[in-house]
C-alpha positions as CSV (number, residue, x, y, z in Angstrom):
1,X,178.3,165.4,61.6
2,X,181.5,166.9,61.0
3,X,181.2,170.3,61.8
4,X,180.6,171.0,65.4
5,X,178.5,173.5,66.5
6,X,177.3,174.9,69.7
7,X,174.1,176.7,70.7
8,X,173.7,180.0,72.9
9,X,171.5,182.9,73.9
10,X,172.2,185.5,76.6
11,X,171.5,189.3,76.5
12,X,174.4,192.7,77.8
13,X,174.8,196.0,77.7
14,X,176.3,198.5,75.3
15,X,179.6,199.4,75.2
16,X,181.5,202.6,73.6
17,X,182.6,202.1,69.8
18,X,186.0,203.8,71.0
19,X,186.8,200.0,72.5
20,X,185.7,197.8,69.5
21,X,188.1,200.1,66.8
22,X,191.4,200.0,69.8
23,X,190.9,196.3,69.7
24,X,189.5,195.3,66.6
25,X,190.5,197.6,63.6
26,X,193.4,194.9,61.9
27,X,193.3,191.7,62.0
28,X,194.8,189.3,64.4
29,X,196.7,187.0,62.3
30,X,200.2,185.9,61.2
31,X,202.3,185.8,58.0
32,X,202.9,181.8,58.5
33,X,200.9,179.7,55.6
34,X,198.1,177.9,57.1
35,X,199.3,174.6,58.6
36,X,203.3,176.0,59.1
37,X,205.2,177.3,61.8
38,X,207.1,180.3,62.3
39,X,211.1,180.3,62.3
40,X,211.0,179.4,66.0
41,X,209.0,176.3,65.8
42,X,206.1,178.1,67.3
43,X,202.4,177.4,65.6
44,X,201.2,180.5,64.4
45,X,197.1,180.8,64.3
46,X,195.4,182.5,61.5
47,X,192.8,184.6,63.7
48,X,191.3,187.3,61.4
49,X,188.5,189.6,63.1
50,X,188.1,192.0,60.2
51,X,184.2,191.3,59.5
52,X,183.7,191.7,63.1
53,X,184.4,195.7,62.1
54,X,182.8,195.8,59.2
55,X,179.9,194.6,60.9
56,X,179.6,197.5,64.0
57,X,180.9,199.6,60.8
58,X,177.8,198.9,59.3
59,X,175.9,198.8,63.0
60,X,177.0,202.3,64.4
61,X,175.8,204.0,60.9
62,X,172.2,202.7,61.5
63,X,172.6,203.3,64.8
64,X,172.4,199.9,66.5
65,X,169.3,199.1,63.5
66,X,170.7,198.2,60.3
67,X,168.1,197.0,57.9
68,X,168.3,193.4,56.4
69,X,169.0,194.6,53.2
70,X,172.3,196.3,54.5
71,X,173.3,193.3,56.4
72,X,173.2,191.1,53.4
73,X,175.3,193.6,50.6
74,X,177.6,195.4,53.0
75,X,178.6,193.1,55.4
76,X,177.7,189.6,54.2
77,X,178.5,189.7,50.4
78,X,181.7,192.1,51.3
79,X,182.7,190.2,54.3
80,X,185.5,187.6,54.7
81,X,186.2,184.2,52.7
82,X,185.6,182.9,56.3
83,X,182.2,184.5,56.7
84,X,181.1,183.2,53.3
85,X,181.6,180.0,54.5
86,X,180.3,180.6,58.1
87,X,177.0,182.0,56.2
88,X,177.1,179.2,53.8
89,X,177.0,176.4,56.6
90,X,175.0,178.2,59.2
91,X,172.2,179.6,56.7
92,X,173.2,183.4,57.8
93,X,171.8,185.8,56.3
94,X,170.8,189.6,57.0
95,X,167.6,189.0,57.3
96,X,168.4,186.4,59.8
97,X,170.8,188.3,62.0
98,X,168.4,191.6,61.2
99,X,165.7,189.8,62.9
100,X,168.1,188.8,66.2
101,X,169.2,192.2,66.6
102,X,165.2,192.9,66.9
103,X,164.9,189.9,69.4
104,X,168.0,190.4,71.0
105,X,169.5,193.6,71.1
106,X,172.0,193.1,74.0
107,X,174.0,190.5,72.6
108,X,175.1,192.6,70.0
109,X,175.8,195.6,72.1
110,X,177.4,193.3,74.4
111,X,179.6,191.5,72.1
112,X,181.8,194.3,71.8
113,X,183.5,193.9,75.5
114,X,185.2,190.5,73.9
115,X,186.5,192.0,71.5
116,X,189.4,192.8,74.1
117,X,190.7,189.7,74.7
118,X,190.9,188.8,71.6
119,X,195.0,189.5,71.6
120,X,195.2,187.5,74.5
121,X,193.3,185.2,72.7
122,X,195.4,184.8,70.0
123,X,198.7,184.3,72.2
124,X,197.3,181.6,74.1
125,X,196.4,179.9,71.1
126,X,199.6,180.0,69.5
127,X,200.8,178.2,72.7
128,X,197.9,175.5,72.9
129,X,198.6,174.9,69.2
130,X,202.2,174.5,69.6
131,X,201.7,172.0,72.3
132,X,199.2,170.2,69.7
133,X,201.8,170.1,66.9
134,X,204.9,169.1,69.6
135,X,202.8,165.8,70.4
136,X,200.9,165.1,67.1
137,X,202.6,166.6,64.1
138,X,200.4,165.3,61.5
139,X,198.1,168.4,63.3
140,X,196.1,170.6,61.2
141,X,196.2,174.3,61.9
142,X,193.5,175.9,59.4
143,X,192.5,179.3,59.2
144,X,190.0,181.0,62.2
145,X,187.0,183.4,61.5
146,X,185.6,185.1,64.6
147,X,182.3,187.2,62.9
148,X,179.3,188.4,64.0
149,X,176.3,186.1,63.3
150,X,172.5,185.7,63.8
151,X,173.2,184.8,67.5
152,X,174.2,180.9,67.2
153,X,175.9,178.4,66.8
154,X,179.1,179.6,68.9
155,X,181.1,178.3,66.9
156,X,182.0,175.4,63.8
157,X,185.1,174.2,62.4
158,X,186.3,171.7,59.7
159,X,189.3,170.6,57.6
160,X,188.9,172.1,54.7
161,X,187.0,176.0,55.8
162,X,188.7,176.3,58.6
163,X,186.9,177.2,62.4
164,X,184.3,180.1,62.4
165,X,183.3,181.3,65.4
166,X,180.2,184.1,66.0
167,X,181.7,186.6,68.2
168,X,177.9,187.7,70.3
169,X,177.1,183.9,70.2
170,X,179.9,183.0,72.3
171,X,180.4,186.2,74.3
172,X,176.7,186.2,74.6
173,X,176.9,182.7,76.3
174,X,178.9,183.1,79.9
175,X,177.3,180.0,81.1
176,X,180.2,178.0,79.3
177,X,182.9,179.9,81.5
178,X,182.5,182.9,83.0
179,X,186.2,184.3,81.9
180,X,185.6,186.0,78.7
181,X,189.6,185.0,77.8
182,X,189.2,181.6,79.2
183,X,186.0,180.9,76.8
184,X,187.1,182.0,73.8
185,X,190.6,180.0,74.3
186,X,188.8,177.1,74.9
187,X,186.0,176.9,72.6
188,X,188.3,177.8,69.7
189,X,190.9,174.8,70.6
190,X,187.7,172.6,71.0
191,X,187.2,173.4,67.2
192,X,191.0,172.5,66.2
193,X,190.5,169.4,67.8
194,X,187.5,168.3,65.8
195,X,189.6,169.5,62.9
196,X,192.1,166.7,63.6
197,X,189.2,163.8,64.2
198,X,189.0,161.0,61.4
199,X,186.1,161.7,59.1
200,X,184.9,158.3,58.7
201,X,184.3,159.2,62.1
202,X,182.5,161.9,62.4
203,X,181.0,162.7,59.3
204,X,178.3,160.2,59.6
205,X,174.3,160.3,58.5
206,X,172.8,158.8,62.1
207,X,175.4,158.5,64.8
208,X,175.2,157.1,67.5
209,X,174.9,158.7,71.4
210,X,178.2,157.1,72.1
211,X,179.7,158.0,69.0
212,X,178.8,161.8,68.7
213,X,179.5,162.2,73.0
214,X,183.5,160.9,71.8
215,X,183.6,163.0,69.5
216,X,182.7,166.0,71.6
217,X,184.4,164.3,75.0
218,X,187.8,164.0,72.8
219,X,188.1,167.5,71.8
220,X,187.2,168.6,75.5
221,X,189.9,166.3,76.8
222,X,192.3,167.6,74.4
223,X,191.4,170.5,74.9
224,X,192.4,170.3,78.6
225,X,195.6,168.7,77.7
226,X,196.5,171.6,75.5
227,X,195.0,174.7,77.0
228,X,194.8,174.0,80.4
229,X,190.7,174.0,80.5
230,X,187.8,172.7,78.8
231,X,185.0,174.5,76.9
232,X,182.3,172.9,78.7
233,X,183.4,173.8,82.3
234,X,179.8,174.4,83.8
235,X,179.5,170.6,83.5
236,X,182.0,169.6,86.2
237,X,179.8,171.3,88.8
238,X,176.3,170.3,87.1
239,X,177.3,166.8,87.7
240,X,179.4,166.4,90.9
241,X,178.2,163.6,92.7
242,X,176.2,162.1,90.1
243,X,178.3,160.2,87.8
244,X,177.1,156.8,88.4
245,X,173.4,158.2,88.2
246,X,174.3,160.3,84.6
247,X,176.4,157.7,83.2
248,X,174.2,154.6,83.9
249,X,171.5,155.7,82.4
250,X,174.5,157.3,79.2
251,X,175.2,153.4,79.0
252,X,171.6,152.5,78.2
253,X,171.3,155.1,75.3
254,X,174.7,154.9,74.2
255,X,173.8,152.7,70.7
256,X,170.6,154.8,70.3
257,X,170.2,157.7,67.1
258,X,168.0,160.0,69.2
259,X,171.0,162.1,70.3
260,X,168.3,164.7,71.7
261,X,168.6,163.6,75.5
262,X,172.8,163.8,75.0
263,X,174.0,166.2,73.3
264,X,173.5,169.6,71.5
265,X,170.9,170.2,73.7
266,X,172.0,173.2,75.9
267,X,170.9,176.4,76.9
268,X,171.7,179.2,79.8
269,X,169.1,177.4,81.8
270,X,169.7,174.3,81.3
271,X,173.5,172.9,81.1
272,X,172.2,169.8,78.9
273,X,175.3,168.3,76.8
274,X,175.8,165.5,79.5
275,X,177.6,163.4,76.3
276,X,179.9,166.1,76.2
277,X,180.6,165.2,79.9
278,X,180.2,161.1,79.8
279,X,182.5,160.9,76.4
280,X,185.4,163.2,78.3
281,X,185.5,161.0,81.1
282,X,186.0,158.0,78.9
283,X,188.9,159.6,76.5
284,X,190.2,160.6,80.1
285,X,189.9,157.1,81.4
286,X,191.2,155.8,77.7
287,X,194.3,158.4,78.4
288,X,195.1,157.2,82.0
289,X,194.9,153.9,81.6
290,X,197.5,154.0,78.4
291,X,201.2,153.5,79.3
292,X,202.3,155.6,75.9
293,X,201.0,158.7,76.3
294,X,202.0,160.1,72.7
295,X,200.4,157.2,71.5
296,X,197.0,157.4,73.4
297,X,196.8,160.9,72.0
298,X,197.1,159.8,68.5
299,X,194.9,156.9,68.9
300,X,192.0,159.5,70.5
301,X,192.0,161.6,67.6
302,X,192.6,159.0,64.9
303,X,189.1,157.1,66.6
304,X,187.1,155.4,64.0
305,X,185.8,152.6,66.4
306,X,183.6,153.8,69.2
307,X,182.9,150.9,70.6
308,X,186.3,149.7,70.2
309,X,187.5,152.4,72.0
310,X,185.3,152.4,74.9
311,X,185.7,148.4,75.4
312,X,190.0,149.6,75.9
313,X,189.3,152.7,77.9
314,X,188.7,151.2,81.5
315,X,185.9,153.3,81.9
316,X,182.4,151.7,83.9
317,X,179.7,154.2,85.2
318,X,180.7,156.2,88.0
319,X,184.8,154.7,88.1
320,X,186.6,157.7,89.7
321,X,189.2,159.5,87.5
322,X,190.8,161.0,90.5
């Protein structure tokens, strides 16, 4: 698949309307075209936040119970070029998100406390990117939607629409990282990484297990490489002392279709997503065993051979990347 997405569920409390209008009432963006730089040479992200307002807008007035109906015509069809796509791709609708806000109240109350970071956000981003661009300038740097949504995916991102991510999704799920900053940093780089990946590669109708977990284990080691963390940071502690064990029985299932046991199969319960985990540790293997660094980099995101690449990474179940 080429868009990534990822799962979550979580519930919060509410927080005063006063913080969501100081922190979100413009939007977070620069003038720089998609793609450019600013005079300085520094990457400058497209973040726009706008239909995140127009959504509590539309929220506060019903008083934390806006009907389906309202969803759909005053925040959907008037909402962003960003959200149209994110509804497009993720089947939102306001039905849909009317009937999470029944199920799940607090992760819309709650979502409003990210809102603050979201400046932080952006900055951070700007630096990550930069980073990206400095070591692979072919780099792609499309627009970013953060929206309100029907609760999942956290977010999705491709070459040509640009990243979306749902703002109460991924606020909503703590079990990624437990700094708000931190999470939304690195899930959004996560998403401009699988922006760069070949699409031979990853736009495919049955991929593999070891196919889809380097997809995912690339942008998390880029990630890292960039921003300083990775998106799926519960999973260093999940599977300390187990790497042999998890990655053994990875090598077994790595040709198979049936990505169910491997991937996209998280929740606050369970961390799941081991492919995530198995495919980072071979890019990392891939990136340490390389004596061109630049090189490595551009070979990691311009992967169309899987088994290629994980035949010239160095990586065997349970090798220490220490």
């Amino acid at each position: 698949m080429w868009r990534n997405n990822i799962g979550s569920m979580g519930t919060g409390n509410s927080l005063y309307r006063a913080a969501l209008v100081s922190a979100l009432s413009i939007v977070i963006w620069s003038g720089a075209a998609v793609g450019s730089t600013a005079s300085t040479g520094a990457v400058q992200p497209v973040i726009n936040t706008t239909d995140v307002s127009l959504f509590y807008k539309i929220y506060d007035a019903a008083e934390g119970h806006p009907t389906a109906e309202q969803l759909q015509t005053d925040y959907i069809e008037a909402g962003s070029e960003g959200l149209q796509v994110f509804s497009r791709l993720r089947n939102i609708t306001g039905a849909r998100i009317a009937g999470t806000i029944d199920k799940k109240p607090g992760i819309y109350a709650d979502a409003r406390r990210c809102a603050k970071v979201l400046p932080q956000v952006r900055s951070r981003l700007a630096g990550a990117l930069e980073r990206l661009a400095a070591a692979y300038p072919e780099a792609r740097f499309p627009p970013v939607t953060i929206a309100v949504g029907r609760g999942r995916p956290v977010g999705v991102g491709g070459p040509e629409d640009g990243v979306q991510i749902g703002l109460e999704a991924l606020c909503a799920t703590d079990f990624l990282n437990a700094d708000v900053e931190d999470r939304f940093v690195y899930v959004i780089t996560h998403e401009f990484v699988h922006v760069q990946q070949a699409q031979e590669f990853v736009d495919q109708e049955a991929p593999t297990v070891l196919e889809v977990s380097l997809q995912e284990g690339a942008a998390e080691f880029v990630t890292e490489l960039i921003a300083g963390g990775v998106a799926y940071s519960h999973l260093q502690s999940a599977t300390a002392g187990r790497e042999l064990e998890i990655e053994t029985a990875f090598a077994v299932d790595k040709d198979k279709t049936d990505l169910s046991d491997w991937v996209y199969n998280a929740t606050k319960d369970n961390p799941g997503d081991l492919g995530y985990w198995v495919g980072y540790r071979i890019v990392k293997s891939y990136y340490r065993n390389a004596g061109d660094k630049d090189k490595a980099l551009r070979e990691i995101l311009e992967m169309t051979d899987a088994q290629a690449f994980l035949d010239n990474s160095g990586w065997s179940p349970g090798v220490s990347l220490r």
